[in-house]
Backbone bond lengths (Angstrom), bond angles and torsions (degrees), N, CA, C in turn:
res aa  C-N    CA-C-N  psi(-1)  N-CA   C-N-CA  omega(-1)  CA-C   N-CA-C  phi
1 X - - - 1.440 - - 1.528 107.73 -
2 X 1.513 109.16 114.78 1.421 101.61 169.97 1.957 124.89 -96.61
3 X 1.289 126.24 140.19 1.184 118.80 -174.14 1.867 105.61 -158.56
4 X 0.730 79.21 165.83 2.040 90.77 158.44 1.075 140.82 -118.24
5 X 1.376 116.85 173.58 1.759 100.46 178.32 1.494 108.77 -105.04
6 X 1.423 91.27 131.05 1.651 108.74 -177.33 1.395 115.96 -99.23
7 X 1.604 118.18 -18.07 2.132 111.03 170.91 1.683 90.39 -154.03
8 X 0.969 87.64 150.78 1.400 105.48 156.71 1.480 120.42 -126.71
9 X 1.075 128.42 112.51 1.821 149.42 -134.83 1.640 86.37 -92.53
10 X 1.199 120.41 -79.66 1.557 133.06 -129.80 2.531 80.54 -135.74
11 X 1.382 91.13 127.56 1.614 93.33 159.62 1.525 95.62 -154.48
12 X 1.130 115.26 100.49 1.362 110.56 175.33 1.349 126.55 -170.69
13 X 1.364 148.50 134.68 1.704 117.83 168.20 1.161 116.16 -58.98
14 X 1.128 113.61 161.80 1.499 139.96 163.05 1.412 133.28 -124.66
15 X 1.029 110.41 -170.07 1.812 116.24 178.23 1.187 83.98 -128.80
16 X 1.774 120.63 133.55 1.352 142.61 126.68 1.548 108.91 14.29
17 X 1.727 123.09 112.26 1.117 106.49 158.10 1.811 94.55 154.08
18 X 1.393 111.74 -149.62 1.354 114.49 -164.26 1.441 125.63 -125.13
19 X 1.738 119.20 105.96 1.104 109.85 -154.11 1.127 94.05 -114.66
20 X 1.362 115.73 -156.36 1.721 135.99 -151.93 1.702 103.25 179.30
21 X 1.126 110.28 101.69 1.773 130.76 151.05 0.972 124.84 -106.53
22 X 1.890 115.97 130.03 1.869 123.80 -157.32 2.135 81.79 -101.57
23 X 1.044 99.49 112.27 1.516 100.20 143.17 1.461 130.64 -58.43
24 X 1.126 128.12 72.74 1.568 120.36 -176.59 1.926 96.49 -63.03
25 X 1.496 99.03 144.21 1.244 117.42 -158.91 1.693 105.83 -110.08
26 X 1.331 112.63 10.90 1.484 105.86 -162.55 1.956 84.48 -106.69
27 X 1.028 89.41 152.81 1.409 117.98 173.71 1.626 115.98 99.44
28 X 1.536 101.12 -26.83 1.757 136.87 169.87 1.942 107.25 -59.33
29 X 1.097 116.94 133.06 1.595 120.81 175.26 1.289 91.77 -87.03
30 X 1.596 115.51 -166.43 1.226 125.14 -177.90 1.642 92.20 -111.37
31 X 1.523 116.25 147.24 1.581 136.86 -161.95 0.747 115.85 160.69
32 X 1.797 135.77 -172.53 1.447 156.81 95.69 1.015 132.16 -4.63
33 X 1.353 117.57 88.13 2.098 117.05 168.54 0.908 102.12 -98.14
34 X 1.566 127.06 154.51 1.192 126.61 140.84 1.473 111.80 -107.00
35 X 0.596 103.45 168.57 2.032 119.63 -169.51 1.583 104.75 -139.92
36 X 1.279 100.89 157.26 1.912 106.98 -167.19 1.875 94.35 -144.30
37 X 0.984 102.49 141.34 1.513 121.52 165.87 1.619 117.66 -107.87
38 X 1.339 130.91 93.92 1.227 107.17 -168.60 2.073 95.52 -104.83
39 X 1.403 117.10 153.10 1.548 119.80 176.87 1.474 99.18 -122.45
40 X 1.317 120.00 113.61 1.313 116.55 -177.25 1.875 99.54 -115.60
41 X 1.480 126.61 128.55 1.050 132.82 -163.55 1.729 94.70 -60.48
42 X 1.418 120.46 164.98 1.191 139.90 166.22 1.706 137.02 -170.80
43 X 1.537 95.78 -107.69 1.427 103.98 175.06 1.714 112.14 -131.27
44 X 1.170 111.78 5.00 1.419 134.07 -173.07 1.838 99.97 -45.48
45 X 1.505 108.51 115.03 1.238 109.89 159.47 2.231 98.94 110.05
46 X 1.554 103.18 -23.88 1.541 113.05 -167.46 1.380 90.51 -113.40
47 X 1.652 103.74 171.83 1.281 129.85 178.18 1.554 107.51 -61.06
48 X 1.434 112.73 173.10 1.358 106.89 171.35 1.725 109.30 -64.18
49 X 1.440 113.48 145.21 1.862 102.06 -171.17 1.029 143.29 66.91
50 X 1.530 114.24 -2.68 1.421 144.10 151.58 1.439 104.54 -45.71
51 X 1.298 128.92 127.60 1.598 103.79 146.65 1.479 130.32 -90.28
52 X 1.680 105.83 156.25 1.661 103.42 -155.40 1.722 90.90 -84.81
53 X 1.479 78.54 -149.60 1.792 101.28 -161.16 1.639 83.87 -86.55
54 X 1.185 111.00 -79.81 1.292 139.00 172.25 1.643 101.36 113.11
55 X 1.362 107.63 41.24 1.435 102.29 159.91 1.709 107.85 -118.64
56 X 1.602 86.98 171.86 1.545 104.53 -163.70 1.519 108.76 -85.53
57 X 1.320 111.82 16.95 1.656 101.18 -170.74 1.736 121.66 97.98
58 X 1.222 106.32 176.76 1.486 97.98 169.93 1.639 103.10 -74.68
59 X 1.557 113.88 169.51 1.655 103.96 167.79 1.439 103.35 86.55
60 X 1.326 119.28 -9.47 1.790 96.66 -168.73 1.265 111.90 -95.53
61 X 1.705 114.50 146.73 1.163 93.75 177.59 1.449 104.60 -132.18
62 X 1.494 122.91 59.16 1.117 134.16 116.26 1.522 131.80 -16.45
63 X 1.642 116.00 162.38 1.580 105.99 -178.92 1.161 110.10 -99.49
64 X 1.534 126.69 17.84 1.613 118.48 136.66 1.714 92.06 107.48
65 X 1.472 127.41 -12.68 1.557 140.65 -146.25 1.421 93.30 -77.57
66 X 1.276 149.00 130.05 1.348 121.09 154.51 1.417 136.49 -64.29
67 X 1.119 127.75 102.54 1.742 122.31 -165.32 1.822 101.14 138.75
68 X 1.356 125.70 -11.59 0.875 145.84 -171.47 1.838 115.48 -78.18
69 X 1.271 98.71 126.99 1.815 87.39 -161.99 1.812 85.60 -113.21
70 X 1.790 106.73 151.97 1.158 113.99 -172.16 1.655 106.58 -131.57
71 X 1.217 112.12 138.86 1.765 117.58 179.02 1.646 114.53 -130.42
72 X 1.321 117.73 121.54 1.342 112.16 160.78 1.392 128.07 -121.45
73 X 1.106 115.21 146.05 1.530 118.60 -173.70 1.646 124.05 -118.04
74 X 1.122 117.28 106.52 2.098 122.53 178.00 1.110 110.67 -113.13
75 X 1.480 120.14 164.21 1.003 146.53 159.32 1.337 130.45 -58.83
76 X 1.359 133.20 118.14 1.719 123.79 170.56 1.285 79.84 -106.18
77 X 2.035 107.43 153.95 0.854 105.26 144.43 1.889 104.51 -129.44
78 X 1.124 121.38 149.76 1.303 109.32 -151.66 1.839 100.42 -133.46
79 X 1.247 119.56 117.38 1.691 119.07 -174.49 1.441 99.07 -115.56
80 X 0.985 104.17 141.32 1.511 112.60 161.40 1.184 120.82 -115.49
Protein backbone atom coordinates (compact mmCIF):
# COMPACT_ATOMS: atom_id res chain seq x y z
CA UNK A 1 0.00 0.00 0.00
CA UNK A 2 1.41 3.20 -1.03
CA UNK A 3 0.41 6.59 0.81
CA UNK A 4 1.73 9.57 2.82
CA UNK A 5 1.61 11.23 5.85
CA UNK A 6 -1.16 13.58 6.14
CA UNK A 7 -1.09 14.73 10.40
CA UNK A 8 0.87 14.07 12.89
CA UNK A 9 -1.46 14.08 16.20
CA UNK A 10 0.85 13.69 19.27
CA UNK A 11 5.14 14.28 18.80
CA UNK A 12 6.36 14.51 22.06
CA UNK A 13 7.59 12.62 25.33
CA UNK A 14 5.50 11.74 27.86
CA UNK A 15 5.02 10.08 31.19
CA UNK A 16 3.52 6.56 31.27
CA UNK A 17 -0.19 6.53 31.21
CA UNK A 18 -3.45 7.38 29.24
CA UNK A 19 -3.88 9.74 26.56
CA UNK A 20 -6.38 11.03 24.06
CA UNK A 21 -5.66 12.65 20.42
CA UNK A 22 -8.76 14.46 18.41
CA UNK A 23 -8.12 13.76 14.73
CA UNK A 24 -9.59 16.88 13.21
CA UNK A 25 -11.03 15.56 9.96
CA UNK A 26 -11.19 18.68 7.79
CA UNK A 27 -8.84 18.96 5.06
CA UNK A 28 -9.02 14.77 5.02
CA UNK A 29 -11.51 13.18 2.08
CA UNK A 30 -13.49 10.35 3.02
CA UNK A 31 -11.27 6.74 2.93
CA UNK A 32 -8.77 4.54 4.65
CA UNK A 33 -6.08 5.88 7.16
CA UNK A 34 -3.98 4.11 8.87
CA UNK A 35 -2.45 5.62 11.93
CA UNK A 36 0.71 4.21 13.91
CA UNK A 37 1.55 4.54 17.59
CA UNK A 38 5.16 4.23 17.95
CA UNK A 39 6.65 3.92 22.15
CA UNK A 40 10.22 4.40 22.03
CA UNK A 41 11.86 3.75 25.63
CA UNK A 42 13.47 6.87 27.36
CA UNK A 43 13.02 9.31 30.10
CA UNK A 44 9.20 9.43 30.09
CA UNK A 45 7.71 10.11 33.53
CA UNK A 46 11.70 11.29 35.13
CA UNK A 47 13.68 14.34 35.21
CA UNK A 48 15.78 15.28 32.37
CA UNK A 49 18.64 12.19 32.66
CA UNK A 50 16.65 10.22 34.84
CA UNK A 51 16.30 6.87 33.47
CA UNK A 52 12.71 5.90 32.41
CA UNK A 53 10.64 2.88 33.01
CA UNK A 54 10.75 2.02 29.49
CA UNK A 55 7.39 0.61 29.46
CA UNK A 56 4.59 1.19 27.12
CA UNK A 57 1.85 1.87 29.57
CA UNK A 58 -0.97 -0.25 30.57
CA UNK A 59 -2.30 -2.22 27.29
CA UNK A 60 1.09 -2.83 25.79
CA UNK A 61 1.84 -5.56 24.17
CA UNK A 62 5.31 -5.23 23.76
CA UNK A 63 7.91 -7.90 25.16
CA UNK A 64 7.81 -6.23 28.48
CA UNK A 65 12.13 -5.90 28.10
CA UNK A 66 13.17 -2.58 29.33
CA UNK A 67 14.93 -0.76 26.38
CA UNK A 68 12.45 -2.32 24.11
CA UNK A 69 10.67 -0.03 21.54
CA UNK A 70 6.95 -0.83 20.52
CA UNK A 71 4.79 0.16 17.20
CA UNK A 72 1.24 -0.39 16.26
CA UNK A 73 -0.56 0.12 13.23
CA UNK A 74 -4.89 0.35 12.43
CA UNK A 75 -7.09 1.25 10.23
CA UNK A 76 -9.38 4.56 10.16
CA UNK A 77 -11.89 4.48 8.04
CA UNK A 78 -13.39 7.91 7.87
CA UNK A 79 -16.94 9.04 5.76
CA UNK A 80 -18.23 12.13 5.61
Amino acid sequence: MLGREVKVLVDEDAAAGVYRARVGADGLASGVYLYRLNVRPGNAGGAPGSPGSGSAGSGSAGSGSVGSEYSLTKRLVLIK
